[in-house]
Every structure is written in C-alpha cells, then in structure tokens.
N, C-alpha and C positions, 0 to 999 in steps of 0.2 A: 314330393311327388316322384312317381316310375319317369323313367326315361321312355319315350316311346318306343312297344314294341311292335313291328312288324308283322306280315304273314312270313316274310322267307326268316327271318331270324325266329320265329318262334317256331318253326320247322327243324332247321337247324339244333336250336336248343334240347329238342323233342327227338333228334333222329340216333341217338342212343338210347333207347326204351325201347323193351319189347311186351309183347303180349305175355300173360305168365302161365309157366304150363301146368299150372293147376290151379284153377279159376280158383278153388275152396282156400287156397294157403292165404291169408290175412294176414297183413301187420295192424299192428293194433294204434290208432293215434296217440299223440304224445299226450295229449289233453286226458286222458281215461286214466293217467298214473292218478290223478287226482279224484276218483271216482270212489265209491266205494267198494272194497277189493270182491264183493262177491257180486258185484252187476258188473264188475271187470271184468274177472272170469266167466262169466253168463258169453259173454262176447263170443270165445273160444271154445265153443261148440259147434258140432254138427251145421256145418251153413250151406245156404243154398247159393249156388253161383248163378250171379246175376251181371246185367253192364250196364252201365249208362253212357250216351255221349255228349260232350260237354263240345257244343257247337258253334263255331269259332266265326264270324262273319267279316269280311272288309269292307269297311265303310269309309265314305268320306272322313269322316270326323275321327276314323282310325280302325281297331281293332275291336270289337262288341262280342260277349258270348250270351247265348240263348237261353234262358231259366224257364220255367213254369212254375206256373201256380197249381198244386195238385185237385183234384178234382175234392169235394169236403165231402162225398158220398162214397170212397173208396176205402178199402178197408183197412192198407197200409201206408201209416203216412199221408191222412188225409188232409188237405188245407196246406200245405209244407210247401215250399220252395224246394226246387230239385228239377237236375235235367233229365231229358228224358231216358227213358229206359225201362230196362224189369227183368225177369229170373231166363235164365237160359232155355230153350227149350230141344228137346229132342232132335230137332232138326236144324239146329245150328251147330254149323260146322267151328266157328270160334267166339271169342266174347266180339269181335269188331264184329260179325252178322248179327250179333242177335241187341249190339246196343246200336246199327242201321235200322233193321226190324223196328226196334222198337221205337225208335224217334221215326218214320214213318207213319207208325198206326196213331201215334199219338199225336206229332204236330206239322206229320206231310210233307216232310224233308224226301225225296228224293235220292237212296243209297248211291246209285249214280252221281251227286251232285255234290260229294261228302269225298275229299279225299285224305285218308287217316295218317295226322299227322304226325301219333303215338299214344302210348298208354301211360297210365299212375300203376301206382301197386294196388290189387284188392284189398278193399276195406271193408271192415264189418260191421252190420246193424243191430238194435238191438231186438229189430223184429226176425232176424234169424237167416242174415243176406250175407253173402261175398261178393262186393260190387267192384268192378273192375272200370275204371274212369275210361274210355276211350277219346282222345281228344281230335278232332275232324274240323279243316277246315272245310266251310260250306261257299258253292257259288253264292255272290250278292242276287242272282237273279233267284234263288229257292223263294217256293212260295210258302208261305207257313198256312195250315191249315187245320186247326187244332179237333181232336176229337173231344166233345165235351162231357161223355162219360168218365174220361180221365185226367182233363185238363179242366182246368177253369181260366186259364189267360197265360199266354207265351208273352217276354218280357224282354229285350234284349239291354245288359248292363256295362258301358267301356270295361274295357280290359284293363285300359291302366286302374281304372278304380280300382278294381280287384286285386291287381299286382302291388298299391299300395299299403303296406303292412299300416300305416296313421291310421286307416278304413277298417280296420279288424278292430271288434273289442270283444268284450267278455260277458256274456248273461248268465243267467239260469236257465233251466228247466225241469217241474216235475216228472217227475218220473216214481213210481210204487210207493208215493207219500213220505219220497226224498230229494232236495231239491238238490241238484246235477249241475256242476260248472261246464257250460257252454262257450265255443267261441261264433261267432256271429260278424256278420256285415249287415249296414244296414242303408239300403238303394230305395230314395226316394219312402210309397208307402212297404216295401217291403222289406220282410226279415227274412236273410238266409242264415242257416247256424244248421246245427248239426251233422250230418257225416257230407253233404253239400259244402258247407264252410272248410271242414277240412281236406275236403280237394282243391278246393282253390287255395288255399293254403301248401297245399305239396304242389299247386302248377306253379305257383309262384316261387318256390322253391327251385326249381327245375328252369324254367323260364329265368330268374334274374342271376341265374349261378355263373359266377365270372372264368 
C-alpha cells in the first residue's frame, strides 16, 4: 500500500506543472507501443482539445477523487468511467475554464469551490480528443449534482487505491474486430481502464515521485 497522501503534499507535488500551450500537442501513452501500429498512429491526428478535471475531495477517511459513470445514450464514450469534462469551446479562455465548465454542467461542482492544484500532459483518444487532465482540489462542502443526460452516477474512489500500483492490472478491449491491451483498475462494481486509467497512472507518477 501508498503512504498516505495529503491535500497540502499533493499540492506541492502538483506545483511544478503547468497548463500546455497547445491544448492539441499529445503524448501518446506508454501502453499504445503495444497496439497495433496503425490504430497507433490513428491517435496522431488532427485532435480536438478538450479537458477534464479529475476532482480531489478531503475526507475524513483521507484523500477521495470523483469518477462518473457516463451517461449510455451519449455518443462518445458512452457507459465508461471518466471525469468530468468535454471539448474546449470558443469561449474559454484556457483548458482549467473549460474542464470548471464542464464539471459544473455535468455534476454541479461550483468553479469557485475547485482550486487548481495542476495539470497532466494532453492525452489522446481514439474518438478524436486532446484531453488535458486538470487536477482541482474541491471544498468537502461542494454539492454534487449530476445532470443525467450526461451522467448516469458520480462515484467518489480513496486516492491511496488509486496511487497503489498492486490496483492496476491489465484487460482488453475490442476495438475495429481487434482485441487491444488495456490497463484498468477495478473499484468495487466498477471498471475504470482506458485513457481514465492512464491518468491516474501519470498522477500517481507525479504524486509518489521522491
């Protein structure tokens, strides 16, 4: 098991990262070497810049980040584990408004009540995204309030779980009638794995780094 991390040390660890200034530039995960090389390179195309924030809570019982369950009538990513967020729009000024924005419409967080601890590097999907991770811790008093055209259930999971690399393993999934090495955590009934999985995997990088 993690050592317990804190709100002020995981601040800290977080306060070397900046926003990136070109939401589109992707690193590609390490897990995609193993892909097949032309849905690899699929990746490296044309993407659209998006954010999500990956929402940090203090609780008694310690550190907790916030998931969702995506809504299963939506067109990307439906059914999936993922925090909240979505594509940049015209009138946001950087990727931390627009992954506020959009953890508001979705589960009623309060941008005021969100203070941005740091970012991950943009990562990309295979629906055609540059996702920029923004990591925010949130007041214990935010109310969650899910919209359920988009959500189907907000989840909160310890951090140390997540920081514990024992909790990460390895799936598949289909994809174009090929089956795709995944990595995955697996909380209670849910499955988180795809580019979700591998952010928690680069915060836990960043977060346990001595």
């Amino acid at each position: 098991m993690t050592s317990r991390i804190d709100a002020k040390l995981l601040i800290e660890r977080l306060a070397a990262t900046r926003p990136p200034e070109d939401p589109r530039a992707v690193e590609l995960p390490a897990a995609t070497r193993s892909w097949p090389a032309d849905l690899a390179a699929s990746l490296a195309t044309e993407l659209t810049p998006a954010a999500v924030l990956i929402p940090v809570f203090e609780r008694e019982v310690g550190l907790t980040v916030l998931l969702t369950e995506r809504s299963a009538a939506l067109r990307h990513h439906a059914g999936q584990i993922a925090f909240p967020g979505g594509r940049m729009e015209a009138h946001d000024v950087d990727v931390a408004m627009t992954a506020l924005r959009e953890t508001h419409e979705e589960v009623g967080i309060d941008p005021g009540q969100v203070a941005v601890a740091g970012y991950l590097q943009p990562m990309p999907t295979i629906t055609g995204f540059a996702v920029t991770p923004v990591v925010g811790v949130v007041e214990p008093t935010a109310l969650i309030m899910i919209d359920r055209t988009e959500v189907q259930e907000a989840f909160e999971v310890p951090l140390d779980f997540l920081l514990d690399a024992g909790n990460e393993c390895r799936g598949q999934r289909e994809y174009q009638g090929r089956r795709i090495p995944v990595v995955e955590f697996r909380y209670e009934r849910f499955r988180i794995w795809g580019a979700t999985a591998h952010m928690l995997r680069e915060l836990r990088e960043i977060v346990l780094k001595q």
